[in-house]
PLY file of the C-alpha trace (Angstrom):
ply
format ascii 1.0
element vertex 236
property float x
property float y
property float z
element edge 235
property int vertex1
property int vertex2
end_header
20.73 -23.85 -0.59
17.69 -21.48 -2.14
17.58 -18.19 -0.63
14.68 -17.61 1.21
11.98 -15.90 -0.81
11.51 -12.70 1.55
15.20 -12.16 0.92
14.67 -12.62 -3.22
12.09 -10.07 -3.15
14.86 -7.82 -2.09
17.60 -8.81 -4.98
16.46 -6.44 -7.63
16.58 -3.51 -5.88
20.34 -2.39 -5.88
22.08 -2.08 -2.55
19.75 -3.65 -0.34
21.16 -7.12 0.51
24.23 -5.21 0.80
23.33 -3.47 3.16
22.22 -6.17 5.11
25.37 -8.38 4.18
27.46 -4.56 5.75
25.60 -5.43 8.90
26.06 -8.51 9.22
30.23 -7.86 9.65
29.46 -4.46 11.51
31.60 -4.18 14.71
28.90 -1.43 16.08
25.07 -2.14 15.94
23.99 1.30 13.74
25.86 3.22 10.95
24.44 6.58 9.89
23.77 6.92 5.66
27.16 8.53 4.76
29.26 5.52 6.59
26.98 2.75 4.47
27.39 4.94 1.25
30.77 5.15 1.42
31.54 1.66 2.71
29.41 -0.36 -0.22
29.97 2.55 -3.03
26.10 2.86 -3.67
24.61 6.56 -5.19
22.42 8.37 -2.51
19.58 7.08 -4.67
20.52 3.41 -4.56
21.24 3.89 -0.99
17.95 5.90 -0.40
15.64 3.47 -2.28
17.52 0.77 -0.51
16.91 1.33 3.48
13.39 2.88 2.52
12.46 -1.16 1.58
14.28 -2.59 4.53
12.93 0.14 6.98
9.20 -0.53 5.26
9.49 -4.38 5.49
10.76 -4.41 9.33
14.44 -5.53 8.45
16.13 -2.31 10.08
14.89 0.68 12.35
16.15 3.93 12.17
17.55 4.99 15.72
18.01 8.84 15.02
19.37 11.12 12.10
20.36 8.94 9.11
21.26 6.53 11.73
20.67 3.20 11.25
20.02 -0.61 12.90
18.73 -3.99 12.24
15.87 -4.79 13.70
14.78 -8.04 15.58
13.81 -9.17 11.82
16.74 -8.36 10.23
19.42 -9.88 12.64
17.51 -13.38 11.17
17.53 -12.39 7.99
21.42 -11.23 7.72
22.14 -14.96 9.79
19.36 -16.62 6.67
22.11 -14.58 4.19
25.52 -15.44 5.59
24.54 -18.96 5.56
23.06 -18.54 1.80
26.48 -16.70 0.80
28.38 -19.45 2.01
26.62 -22.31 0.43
27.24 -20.31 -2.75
30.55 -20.18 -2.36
31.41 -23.61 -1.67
28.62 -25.52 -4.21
26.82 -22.48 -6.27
23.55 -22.04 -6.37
20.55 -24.38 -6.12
18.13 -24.16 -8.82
14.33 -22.57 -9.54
12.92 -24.86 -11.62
14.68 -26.83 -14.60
13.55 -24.85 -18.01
11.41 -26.83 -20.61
12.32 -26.26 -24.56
9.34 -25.94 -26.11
6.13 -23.35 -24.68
3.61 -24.34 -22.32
0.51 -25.22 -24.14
-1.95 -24.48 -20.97
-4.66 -21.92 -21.57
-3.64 -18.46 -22.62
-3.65 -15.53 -20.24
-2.19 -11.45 -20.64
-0.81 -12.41 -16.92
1.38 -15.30 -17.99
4.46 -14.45 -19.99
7.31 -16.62 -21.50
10.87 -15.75 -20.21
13.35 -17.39 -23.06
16.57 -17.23 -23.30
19.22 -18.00 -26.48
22.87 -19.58 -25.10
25.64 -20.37 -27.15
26.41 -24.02 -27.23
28.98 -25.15 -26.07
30.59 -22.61 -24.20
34.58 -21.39 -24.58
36.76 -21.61 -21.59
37.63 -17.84 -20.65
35.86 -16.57 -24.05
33.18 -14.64 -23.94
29.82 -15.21 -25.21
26.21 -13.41 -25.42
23.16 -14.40 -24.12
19.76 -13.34 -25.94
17.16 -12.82 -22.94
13.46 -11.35 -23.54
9.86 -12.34 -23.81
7.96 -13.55 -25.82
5.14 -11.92 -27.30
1.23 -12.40 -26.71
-1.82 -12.03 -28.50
-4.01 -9.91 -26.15
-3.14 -6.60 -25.21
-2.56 -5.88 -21.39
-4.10 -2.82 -19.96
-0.96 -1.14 -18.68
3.27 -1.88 -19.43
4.50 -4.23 -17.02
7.76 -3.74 -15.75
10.09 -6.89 -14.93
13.65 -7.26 -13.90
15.31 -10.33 -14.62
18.10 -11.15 -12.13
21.03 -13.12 -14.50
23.46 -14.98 -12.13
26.65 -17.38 -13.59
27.73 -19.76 -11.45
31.52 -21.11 -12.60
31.94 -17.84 -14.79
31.77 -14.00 -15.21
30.61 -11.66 -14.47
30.69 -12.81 -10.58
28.11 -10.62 -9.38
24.48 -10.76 -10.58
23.48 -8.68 -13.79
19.82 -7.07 -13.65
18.05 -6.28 -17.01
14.57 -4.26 -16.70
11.62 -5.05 -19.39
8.89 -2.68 -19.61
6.69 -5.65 -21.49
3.36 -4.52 -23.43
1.81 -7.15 -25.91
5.35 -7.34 -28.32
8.30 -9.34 -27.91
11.42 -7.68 -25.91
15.14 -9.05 -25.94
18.08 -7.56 -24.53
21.58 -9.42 -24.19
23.75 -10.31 -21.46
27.90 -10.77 -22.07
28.88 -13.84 -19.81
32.49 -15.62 -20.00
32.71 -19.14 -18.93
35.27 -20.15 -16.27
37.37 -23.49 -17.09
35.13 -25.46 -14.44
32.38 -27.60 -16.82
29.61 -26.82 -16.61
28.25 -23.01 -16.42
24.83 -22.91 -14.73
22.38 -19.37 -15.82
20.43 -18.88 -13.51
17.37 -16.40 -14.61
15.30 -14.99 -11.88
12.01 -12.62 -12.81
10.64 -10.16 -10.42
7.15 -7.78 -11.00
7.81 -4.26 -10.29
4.73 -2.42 -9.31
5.68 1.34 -9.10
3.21 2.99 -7.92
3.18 0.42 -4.41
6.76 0.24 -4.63
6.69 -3.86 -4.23
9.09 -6.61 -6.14
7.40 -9.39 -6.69
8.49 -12.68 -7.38
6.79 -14.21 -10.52
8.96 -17.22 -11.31
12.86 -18.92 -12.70
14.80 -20.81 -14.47
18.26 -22.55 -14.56
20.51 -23.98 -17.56
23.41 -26.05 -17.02
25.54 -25.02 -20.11
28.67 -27.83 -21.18
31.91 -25.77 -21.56
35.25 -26.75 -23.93
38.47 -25.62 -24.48
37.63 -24.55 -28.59
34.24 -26.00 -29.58
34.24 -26.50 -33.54
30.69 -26.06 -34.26
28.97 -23.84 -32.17
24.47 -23.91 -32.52
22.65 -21.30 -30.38
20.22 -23.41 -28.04
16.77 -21.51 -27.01
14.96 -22.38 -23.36
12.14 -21.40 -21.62
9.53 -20.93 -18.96
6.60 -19.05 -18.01
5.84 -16.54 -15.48
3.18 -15.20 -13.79
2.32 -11.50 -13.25
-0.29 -9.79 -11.93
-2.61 -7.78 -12.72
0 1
1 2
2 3
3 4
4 5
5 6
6 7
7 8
8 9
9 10
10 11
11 12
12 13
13 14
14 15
15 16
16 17
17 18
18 19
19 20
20 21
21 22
22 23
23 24
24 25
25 26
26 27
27 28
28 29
29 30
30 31
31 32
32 33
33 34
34 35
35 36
36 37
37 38
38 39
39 40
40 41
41 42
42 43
43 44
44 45
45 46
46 47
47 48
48 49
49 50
50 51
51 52
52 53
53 54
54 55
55 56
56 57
57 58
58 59
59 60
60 61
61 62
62 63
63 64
64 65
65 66
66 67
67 68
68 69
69 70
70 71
71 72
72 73
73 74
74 75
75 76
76 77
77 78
78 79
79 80
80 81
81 82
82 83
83 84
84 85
85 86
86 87
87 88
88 89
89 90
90 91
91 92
92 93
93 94
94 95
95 96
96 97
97 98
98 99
99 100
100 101
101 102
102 103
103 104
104 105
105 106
106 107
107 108
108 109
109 110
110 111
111 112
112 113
113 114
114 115
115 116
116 117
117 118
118 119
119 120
120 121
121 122
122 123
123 124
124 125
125 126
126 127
127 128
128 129
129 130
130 131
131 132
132 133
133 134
134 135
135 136
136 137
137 138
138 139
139 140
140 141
141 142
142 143
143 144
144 145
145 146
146 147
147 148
148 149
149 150
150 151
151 152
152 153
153 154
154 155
155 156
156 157
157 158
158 159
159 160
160 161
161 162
162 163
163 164
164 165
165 166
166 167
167 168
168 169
169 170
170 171
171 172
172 173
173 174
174 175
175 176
176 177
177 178
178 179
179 180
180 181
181 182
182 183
183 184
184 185
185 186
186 187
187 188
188 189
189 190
190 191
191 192
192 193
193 194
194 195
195 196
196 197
197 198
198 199
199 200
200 201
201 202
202 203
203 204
204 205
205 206
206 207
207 208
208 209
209 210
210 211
211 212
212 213
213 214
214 215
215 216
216 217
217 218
218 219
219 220
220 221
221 222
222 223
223 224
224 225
225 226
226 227
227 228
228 229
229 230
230 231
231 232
232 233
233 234
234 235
């Protein structure tokens, strides 16, 4: 089951699916800020950033001082997240897109980027292994840096929860890594999820994903790091 793109927009911004998924098992309709902070361990920036989305995109209403409630909106979308949670947890994730391994060859534009990423292969049972994750490079230079978050989710390993890494891409190449360890269950899917942030309008934007289903083995012998990729689209 894909979660529904509304919710995705949401996924990069720390806190604010959980605070939806705290709703959602509530036993009183509101909550003032302290109770949610405390309950979901988020800073009073997370937290703040957070409800500011979910209060600007309709998902919750505030009913008085810090106080807090879901909104018409948002009692749909915490029902559209339960049932995404627990597909998860009984098959994993479904996928974006299946990644190509060699770049596009369409025409060239500053607003399409190549994700790539570099995995191990095969995988170790209960070792762990890095992931190289970045962009590559392009020949004309943008007007401003573009920031992107790349959401890294492992489905049959660790770490459990999603890892975000944040770009801030001009015309150069950017990598960062990613530790993952592989569970014994064959195989690991990476799942690779890019959103546009646009600071000064405060949106996430979805600009496109990938998924790699990665063979894992008890000891490999010969181990040869495999490179994947797709392109994205940005804005302006």
């Amino acid at each position: 089951m894909e979660l529904p793109f509304h919710l995705r927009t949401l996924e990069p911004l720390p806190g604010a699916l959980d605070i939806l998924r705290y709703f959602g098992k509530a036993s009183t309709p509101t909550a003032d800020a302290d109770t949610i902070i405390e309950a979901l361990d988020l800073s009073e920036r997370s937290f703040s950033k957070a409800v500011r989305r979910l209060v600007t995109k309709g998902y919750m209403q505030m009913d008085g001082d810090l106080v807090y409630r879901l909104s018409e909106q948002g009692q749909t979308a915490v029902e559209e997240l339960s049932a995404y949670d627990a597909a998860v947890a009984q098959t994993g994730t479904e996928p974006l897109s299946q990644p190509d391994a060699a770049p596009a060859t369409g025409p060239g534009s500053p607003l399409s980027r190549r994700m790539l990423v570099g995995v191990p292969q095969p995988l170790a049972a209960n070792q762990p292994a890095e992931l190289r994750i970045g962009f590559a490079g392009i020949e004309a230079e943008p007007d401003d840096i573009t920031d992107v978050a790349v959401r890294v989710t492992i489905v049959n390993g660790e770490p459990s929860t999603p890892q975000d890494l944040v770009f801030a891409l001009d015309s150069g190449s950017s990598w960062q890594p990613a530790q993952i360890i592989p569970a014994q269950q064959n195989p690991v899917r990476i799942r690779l999820e890019a959103y546009q942030l646009n600071g000064e309008m405060g949106e996430i934007v979805a600009a496109g994903g990938m998924y790699i289903d990665v063979p894992v083995v008890a000891a490999p012998a010969n181990v040869t790091l495999a490179a994947y990729g797709v392109d994205i689209t940005l804005s302006p």
